[in-house]
N, C-alpha and C positions, 0 to 999 in steps of 0.2 A: 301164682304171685298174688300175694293180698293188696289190699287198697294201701296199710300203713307201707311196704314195701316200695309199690310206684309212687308215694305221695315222699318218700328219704330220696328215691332214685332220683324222682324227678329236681327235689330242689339243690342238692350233688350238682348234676351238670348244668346249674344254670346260669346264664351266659353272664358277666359282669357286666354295672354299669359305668360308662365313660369316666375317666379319671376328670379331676379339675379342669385339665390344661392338656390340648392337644400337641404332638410333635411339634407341630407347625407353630407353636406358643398363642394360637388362638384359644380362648375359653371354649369347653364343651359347652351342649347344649343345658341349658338351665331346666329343664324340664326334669324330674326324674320318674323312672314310672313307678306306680302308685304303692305303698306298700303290702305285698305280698304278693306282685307281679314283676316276674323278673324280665321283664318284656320292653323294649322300647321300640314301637316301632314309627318308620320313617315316615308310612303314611298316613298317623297319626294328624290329625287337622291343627291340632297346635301347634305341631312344629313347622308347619307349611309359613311362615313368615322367617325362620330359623333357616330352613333348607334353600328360600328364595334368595335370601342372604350369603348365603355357600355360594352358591351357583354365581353367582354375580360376582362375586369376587374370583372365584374361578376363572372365569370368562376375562377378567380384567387385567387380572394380574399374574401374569407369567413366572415370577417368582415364586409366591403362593401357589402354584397348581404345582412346579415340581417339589416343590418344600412337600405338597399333600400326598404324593405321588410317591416321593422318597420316604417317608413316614409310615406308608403302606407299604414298602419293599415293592414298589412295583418297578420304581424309576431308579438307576443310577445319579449321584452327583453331576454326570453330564450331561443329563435326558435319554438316555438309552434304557430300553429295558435291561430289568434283571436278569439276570441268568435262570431263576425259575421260573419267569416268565418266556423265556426261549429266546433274550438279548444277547 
């Protein structure tokens, strides 16, 4: 394999970044990673005021977590898991 080969391959599978507006109708994260890195990641120190944010509302609001949870296919509209998850 040559270098132009892994350098098509690699930008092919790389992951998208966050649309506008989550499931849940909260805004994504306002950060986007930088141009010509398809990389966002969460332990990135900028977004630590963004993630603290999540989390606390998480924590707060019962609504919102299965709203997030159902977004993710994790959760049923009743709180149960989903069936790929073994609910």
């Amino acid at each position: 394999m040559t270098m132009t080969t892994a350098t098509k391959t690699a930008t092919k599978n790389r992951t998208k970044l966050p649309s506008s507006r989550t499931a849940a109708g909260l805004p994504s994260f306002a950060l986007q990673a930088s141009p010509g890195h398809g990389v966002l990641r969460l332990s990135d120190p900028a977004l630590k005021p963004d993630i603290a944010r999540l989390k606390e509302m998480l924590r707060s609001d019962p609504k919102f977590a299965l709203a997030t949870l159902q977004s993710a296919g994790i959760a049923t509209p009743t709180g149960k898991l989903s069936k790929r998850f073994k609910g």
